[in-house]
C-alpha positions as CSV (number, residue, x, y, z in Angstrom):
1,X,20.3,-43.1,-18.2
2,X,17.0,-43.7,-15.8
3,X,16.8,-41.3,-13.0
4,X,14.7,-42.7,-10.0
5,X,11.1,-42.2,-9.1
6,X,10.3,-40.7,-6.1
7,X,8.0,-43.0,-4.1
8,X,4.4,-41.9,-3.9
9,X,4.0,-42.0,0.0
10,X,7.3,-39.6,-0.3
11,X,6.1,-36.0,-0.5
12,X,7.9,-33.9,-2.7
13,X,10.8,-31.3,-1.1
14,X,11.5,-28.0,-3.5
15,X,13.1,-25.8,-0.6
16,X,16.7,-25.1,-1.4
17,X,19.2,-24.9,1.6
18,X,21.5,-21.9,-0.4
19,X,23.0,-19.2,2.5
20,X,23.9,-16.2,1.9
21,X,26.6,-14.2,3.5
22,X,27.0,-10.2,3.3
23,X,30.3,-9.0,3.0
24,X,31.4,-4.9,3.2
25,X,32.2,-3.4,-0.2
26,X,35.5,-1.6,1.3
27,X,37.8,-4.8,3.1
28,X,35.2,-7.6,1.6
29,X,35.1,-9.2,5.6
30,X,31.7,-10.9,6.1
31,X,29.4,-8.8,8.1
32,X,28.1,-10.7,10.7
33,X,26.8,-8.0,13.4
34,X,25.9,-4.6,11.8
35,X,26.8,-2.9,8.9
36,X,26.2,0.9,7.8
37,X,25.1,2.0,4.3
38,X,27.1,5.0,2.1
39,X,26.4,5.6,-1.3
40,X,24.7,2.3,-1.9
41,X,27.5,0.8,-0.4
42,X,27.4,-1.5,2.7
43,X,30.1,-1.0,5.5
44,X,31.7,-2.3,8.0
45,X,32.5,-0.2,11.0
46,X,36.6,0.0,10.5
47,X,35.4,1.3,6.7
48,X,32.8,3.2,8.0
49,X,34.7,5.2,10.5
50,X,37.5,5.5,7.5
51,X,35.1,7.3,5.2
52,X,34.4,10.0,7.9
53,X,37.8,10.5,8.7
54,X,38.0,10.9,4.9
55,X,35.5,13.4,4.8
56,X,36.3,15.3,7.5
57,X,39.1,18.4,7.2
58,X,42.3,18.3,8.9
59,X,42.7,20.4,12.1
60,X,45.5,21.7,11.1
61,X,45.8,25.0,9.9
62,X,48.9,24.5,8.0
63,X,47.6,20.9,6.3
64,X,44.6,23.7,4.8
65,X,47.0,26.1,3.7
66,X,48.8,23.7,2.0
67,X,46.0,22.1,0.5
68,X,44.8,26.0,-1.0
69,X,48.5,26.3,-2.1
70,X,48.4,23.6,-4.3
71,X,44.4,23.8,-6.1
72,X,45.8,27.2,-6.7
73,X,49.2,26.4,-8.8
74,X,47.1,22.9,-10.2
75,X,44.3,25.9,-11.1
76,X,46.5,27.7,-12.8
77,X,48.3,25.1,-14.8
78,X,44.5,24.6,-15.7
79,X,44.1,28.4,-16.9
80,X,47.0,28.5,-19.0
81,X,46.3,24.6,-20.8
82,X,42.7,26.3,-21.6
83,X,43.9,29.3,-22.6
84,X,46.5,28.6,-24.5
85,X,44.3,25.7,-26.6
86,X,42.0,28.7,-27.1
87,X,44.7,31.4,-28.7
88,X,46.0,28.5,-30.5
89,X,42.6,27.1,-32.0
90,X,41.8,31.3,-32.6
91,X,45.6,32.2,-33.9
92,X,46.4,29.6,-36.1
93,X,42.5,28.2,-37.7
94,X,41.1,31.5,-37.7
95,X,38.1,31.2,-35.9
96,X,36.7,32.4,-32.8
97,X,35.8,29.0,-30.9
98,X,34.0,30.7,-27.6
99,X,33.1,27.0,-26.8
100,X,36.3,26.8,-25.7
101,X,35.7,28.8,-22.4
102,X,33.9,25.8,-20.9
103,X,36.6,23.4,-21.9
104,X,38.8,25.8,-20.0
105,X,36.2,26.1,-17.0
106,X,36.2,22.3,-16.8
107,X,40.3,22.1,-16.6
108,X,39.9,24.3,-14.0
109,X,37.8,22.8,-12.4
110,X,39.2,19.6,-12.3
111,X,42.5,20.9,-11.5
112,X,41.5,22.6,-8.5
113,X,39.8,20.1,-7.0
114,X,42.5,17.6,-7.6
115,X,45.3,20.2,-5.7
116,X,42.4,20.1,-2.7
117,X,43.0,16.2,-2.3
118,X,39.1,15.9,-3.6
119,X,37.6,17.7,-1.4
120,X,36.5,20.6,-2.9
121,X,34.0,23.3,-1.1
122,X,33.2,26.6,-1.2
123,X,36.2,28.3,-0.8
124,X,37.8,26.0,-3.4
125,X,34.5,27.0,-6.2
126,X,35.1,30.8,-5.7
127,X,38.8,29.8,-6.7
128,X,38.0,28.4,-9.4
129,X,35.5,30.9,-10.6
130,X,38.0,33.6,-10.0
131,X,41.0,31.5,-11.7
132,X,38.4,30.5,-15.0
133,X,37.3,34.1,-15.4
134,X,41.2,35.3,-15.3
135,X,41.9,32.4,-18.3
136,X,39.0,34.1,-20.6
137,X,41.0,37.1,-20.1
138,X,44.7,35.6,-20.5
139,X,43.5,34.1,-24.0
140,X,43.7,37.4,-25.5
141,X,46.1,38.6,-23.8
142,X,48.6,37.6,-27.0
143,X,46.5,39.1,-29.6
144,X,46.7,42.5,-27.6
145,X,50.6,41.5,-27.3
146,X,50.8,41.0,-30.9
147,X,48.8,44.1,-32.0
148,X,51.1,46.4,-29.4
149,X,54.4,44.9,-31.6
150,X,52.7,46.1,-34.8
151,X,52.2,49.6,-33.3
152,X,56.1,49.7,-32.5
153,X,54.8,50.2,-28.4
154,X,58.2,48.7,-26.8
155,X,57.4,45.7,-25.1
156,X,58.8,46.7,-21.4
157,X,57.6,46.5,-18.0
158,X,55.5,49.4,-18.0
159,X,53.1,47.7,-20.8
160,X,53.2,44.5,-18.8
161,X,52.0,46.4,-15.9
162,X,49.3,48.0,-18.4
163,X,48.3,44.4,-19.5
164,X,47.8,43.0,-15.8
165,X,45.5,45.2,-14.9
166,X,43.6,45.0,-18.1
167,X,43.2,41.4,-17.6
168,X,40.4,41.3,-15.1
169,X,38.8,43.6,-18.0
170,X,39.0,41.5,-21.0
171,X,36.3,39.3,-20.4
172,X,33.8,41.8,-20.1
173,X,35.4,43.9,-23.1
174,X,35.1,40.1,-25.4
175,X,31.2,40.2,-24.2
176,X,30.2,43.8,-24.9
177,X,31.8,43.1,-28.7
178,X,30.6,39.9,-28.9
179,X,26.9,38.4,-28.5
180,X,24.7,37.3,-26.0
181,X,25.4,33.8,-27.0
182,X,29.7,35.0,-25.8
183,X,27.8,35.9,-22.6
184,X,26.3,32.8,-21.6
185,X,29.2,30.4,-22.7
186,X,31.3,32.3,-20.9
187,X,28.7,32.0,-17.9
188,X,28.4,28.2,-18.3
189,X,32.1,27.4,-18.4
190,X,31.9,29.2,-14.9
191,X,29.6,26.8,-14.1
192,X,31.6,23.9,-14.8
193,X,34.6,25.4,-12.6
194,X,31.8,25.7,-9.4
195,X,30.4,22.6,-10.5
196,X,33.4,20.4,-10.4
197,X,35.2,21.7,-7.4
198,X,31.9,21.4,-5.3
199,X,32.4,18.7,-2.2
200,X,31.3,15.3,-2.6
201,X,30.4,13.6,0.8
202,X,28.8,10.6,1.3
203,X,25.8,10.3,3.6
204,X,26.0,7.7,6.0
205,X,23.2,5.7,7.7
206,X,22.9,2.9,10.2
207,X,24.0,0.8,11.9
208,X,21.4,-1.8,10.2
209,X,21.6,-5.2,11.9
210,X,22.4,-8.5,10.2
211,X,19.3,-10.7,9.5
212,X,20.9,-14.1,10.0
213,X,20.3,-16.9,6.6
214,X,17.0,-18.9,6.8
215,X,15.3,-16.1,9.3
């Protein structure tokens, strides 16, 4: 197979006549106009103005209420998963696994910023704090449960009373028995619940104008 020879009068043409077309990452429409930029992404302006509504709370009080309702009962479905890995892991191998406060932390966390539809914010860290802090407390709460039914104490509702308001005690009680090393696990599973409950918004800039192919 011969290919043909270009004549020598014939100057030789490497351009390439390739076009490129920019399309938004949300719908995948061409962009033809302007576009907008968020995250790295490029935009439309029917997905740009979606993200903002996205980002931006609801007016209504009752939609916020609702939305604090539920990070609050996700939170505490959370706690008690952490806590209760953490008596079991402590009850039934023997060991005291104070790593386990950030695994709780991170539930937590996560929970509560699921129950907020992902939006997270301040309000929405402190509740998670508050809830993680609670859970180191609720871990122990069956070995003081267990240690009262050796005693004979009856188990009524005066002693649950007793063991609420313990509660917000324990964790300090764990620390001032345990180390400085108890200390700052327990402080960096409190991290995690801030950290992953804090808001995530997008910064949008623009609009950019289209540079046509070929220009």
């Amino acid at each position: 197979m011969t290919t043909p020879e270009a004549s020598p009068d014939e100057p030789l043409d490497f351009s390439t006549s390739t076009t490129t077309t920019l399309t938004c990452a949300g719908c995948q429409g061409p962009l033809t106009d302007s576009y907008w930029s968020a995250g790295g992404a490029v935009l439309c302006a029917d997905c740009k103005a979606a993200v903002e509504a996205g980002q931006q709370a609801a007016p209504d009080p009752l939609s916020r209420v609702a939305r604090l309702t539920r990070a609050t009962v996700f939170g505490l479905g959370g706690m008690l998963v952490g806590a209760s890995v953490w008596y079991l892991v402590e009850r039934f191998a023997q060991i005291r696994v104070g790593l386990i406060a950030i695994l709780l932390g991170w539930l937590v966390g996560k929970a509560v910023f699921i129950g907020s539809g992902r939006r997270g914010g301040t309000h929405y860290q402190i509740l998670a704090v508050v809830l993680t802090y609670l859970g180191f407390g609720a871990a122990y709460l069956p070995f003081l449960l267990g240690a009262a039914r050796e005693r004979g104490t009856p188990l009524g509702s005066a002693m649950a009373s007793q063991l609420l308001l313990l509660l917000p005690r324990l964790p300090i009680m764990v620390v001032q028995d345990g180390t400085l090393i108890t200390g700052a696990i327990f402080l960096f599973g409190l991290l995690q619940a801030w950290n992953n409950t804090r808001a995530i918004r997008l910064e949008i800039s623009g609009p950019f104008t289209v540079t046509p192919p070929g220009t």
